[in-house]
C-alpha positions as CSV (number, residue, x, y, z in Angstrom):
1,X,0.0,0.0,0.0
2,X,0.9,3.3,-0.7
3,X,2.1,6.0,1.9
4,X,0.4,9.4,2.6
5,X,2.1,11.8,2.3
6,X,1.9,14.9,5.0
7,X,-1.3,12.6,6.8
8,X,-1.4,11.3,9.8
9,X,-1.2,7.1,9.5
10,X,-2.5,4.5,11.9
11,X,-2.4,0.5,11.5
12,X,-6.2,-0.4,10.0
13,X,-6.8,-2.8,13.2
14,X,-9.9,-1.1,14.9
15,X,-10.1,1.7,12.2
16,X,-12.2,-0.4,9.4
17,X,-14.7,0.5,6.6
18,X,-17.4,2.3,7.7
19,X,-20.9,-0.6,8.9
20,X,-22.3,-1.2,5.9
21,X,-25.7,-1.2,5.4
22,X,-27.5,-4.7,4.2
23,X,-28.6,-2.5,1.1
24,X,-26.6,0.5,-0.1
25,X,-29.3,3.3,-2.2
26,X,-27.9,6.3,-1.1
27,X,-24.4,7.5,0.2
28,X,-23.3,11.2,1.4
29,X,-20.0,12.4,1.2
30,X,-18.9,15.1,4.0
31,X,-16.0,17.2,5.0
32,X,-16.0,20.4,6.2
33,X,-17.1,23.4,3.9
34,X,-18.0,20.8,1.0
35,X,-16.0,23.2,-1.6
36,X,-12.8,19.9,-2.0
37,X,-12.9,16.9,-0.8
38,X,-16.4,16.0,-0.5
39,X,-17.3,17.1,-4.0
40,X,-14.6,15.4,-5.2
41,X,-15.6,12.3,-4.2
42,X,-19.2,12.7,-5.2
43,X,-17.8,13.6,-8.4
44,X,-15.5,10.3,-8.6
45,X,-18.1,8.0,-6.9
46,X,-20.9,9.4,-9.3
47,X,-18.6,8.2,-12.5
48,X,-17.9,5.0,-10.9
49,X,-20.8,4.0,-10.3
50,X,-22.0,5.2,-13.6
51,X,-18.9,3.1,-15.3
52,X,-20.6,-0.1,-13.2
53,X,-23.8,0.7,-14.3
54,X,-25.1,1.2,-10.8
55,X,-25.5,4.8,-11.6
56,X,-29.4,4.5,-11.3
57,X,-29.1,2.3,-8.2
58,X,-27.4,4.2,-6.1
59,X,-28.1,7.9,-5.1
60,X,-24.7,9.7,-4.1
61,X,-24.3,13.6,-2.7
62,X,-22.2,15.3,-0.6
63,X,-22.7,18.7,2.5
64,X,-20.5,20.3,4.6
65,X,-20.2,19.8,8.5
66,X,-20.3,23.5,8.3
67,X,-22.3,26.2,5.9
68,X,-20.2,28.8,5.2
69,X,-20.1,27.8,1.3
70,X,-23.7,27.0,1.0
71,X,-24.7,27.7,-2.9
72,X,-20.8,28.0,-3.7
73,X,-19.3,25.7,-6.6
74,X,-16.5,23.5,-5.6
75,X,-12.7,25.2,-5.1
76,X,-11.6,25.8,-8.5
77,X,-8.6,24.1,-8.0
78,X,-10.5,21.2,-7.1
79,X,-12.6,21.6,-10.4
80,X,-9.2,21.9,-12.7
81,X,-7.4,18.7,-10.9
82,X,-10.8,16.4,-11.2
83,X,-10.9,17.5,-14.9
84,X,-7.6,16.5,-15.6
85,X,-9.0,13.3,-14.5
86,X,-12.0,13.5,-16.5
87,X,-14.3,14.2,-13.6
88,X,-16.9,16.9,-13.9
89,X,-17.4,18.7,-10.5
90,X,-18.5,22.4,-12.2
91,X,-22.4,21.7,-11.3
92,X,-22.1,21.1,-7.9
93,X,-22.9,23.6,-5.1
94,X,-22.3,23.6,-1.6
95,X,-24.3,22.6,1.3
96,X,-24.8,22.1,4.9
97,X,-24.9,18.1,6.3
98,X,-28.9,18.8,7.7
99,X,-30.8,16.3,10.4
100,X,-32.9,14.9,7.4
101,X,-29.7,13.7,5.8
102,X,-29.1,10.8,8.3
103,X,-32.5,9.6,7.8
104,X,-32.2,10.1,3.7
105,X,-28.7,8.3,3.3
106,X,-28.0,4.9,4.0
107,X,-23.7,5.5,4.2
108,X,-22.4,8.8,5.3
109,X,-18.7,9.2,5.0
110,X,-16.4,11.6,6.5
111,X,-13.3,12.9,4.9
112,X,-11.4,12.8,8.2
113,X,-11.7,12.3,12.3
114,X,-12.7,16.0,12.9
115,X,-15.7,16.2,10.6
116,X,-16.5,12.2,11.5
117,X,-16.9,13.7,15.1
118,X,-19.1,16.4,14.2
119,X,-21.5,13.7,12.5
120,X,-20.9,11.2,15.4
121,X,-22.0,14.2,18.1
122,X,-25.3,14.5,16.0
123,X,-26.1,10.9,15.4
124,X,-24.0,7.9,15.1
125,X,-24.5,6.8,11.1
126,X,-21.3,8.1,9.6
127,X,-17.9,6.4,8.6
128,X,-14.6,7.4,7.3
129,X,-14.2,7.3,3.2
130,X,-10.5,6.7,3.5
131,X,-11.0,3.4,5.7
132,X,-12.3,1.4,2.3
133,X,-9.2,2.4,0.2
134,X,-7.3,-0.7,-1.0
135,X,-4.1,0.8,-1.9
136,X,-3.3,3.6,0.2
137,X,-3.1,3.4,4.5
138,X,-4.4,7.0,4.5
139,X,-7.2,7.1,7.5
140,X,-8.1,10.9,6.5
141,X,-8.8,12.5,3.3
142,X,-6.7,15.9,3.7
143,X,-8.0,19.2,3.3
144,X,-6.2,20.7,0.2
145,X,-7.4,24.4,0.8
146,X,-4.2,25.6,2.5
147,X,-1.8,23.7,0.6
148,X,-0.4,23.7,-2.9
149,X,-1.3,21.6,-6.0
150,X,-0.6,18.1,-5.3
151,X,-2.6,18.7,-2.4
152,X,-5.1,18.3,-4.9
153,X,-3.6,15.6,-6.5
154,X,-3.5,13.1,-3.1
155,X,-7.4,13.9,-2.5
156,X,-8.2,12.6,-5.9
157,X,-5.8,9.5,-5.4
158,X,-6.7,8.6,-1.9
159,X,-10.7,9.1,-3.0
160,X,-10.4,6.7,-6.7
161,X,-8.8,4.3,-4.2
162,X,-11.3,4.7,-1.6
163,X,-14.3,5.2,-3.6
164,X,-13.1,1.6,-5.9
165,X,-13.2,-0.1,-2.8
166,X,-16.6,1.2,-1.4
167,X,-17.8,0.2,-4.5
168,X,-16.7,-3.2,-4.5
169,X,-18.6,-3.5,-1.3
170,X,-21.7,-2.0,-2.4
171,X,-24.7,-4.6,-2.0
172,X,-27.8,-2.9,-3.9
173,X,-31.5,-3.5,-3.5
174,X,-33.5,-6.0,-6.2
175,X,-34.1,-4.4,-9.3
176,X,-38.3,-3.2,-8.8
């Protein structure tokens, strides 16, 4: 597995995938001012499903912990580095996490221990993204907003890797 560079490690005893739900419809994507990381990965998961052809299956969004971006589009640094990857995150817009959200989605992921607290304090649903990547022993998804370009770069590597390996755990309801 790949290091992470500038995050904080820990061995994955005790620090697994988020529960999984017996059936996966919905999944929400959360970090702190939902402007980076969490519409990156809505962005990536949205493909990837798409690419599995569970993109009608599976509803996927993503909010803030906090609302100071509400209505914003994503960083545009975040928008430039996903399209170099071919993901499109110019349409989204930025929200807060709200109580209806942990009733709505059936996985709600965190980006790292801070904003996973946040959730936890207001119900006890959420998960951390980074726990179901395969190749990388990242527990947190950094916050690029500070930093320089390949801050960009490791969020969109440690959320493919992540995102691939929620996938591959993804149990769907029966086709209606």
């Amino acid at each position: 597995p790949a290091q992470c560079p500038g995050v904080w490690v820990m061995p994955r005893a005790g620090h697994g995938p988020a529960r999984i739900p017996s059936v996966v419809s919905s999944i929400l994507f959360v970090c702190l001012g939902n402007i980076c990381r969490s519409p990156t990965a809505e962005g990536v998961m949205r493909r990837k499903l798409r690419e599995a052809g569970m993109h009608e299956a599976v509803r996927v969004d993503s909010a803030g912990t906090h609302g100071w971006h509400a209505g914003a589009p994503p960083d545009h640094r975040a928008v430039a580095h996903a399209a170099r990857r071919g993901y499109d995150l110019a349409a989204l817009r930025a929200r807060a996490v709200t109580a209806a959200d942990f009733e709505r989605f059936d996985l709600i992921l965190a980006m790292d221990d801070d904003n996973l607290a946040l959730l936890e304090a207001r119900r006890h649903k959420p998960g951390r993204l980074a726990a179901h990547g395969r190749r990388h022993e990242c527990l947190e998804v950094p916050d690029p907003y500070s930093g320089g370009p390949d801050g960009f770069e490791t969020v969109l590597d440690l959320v493919e890797d992540a995102c691939d390996g929620l996938l591959a755990t993804l149990r769907l309801p029966p086709a209606a």
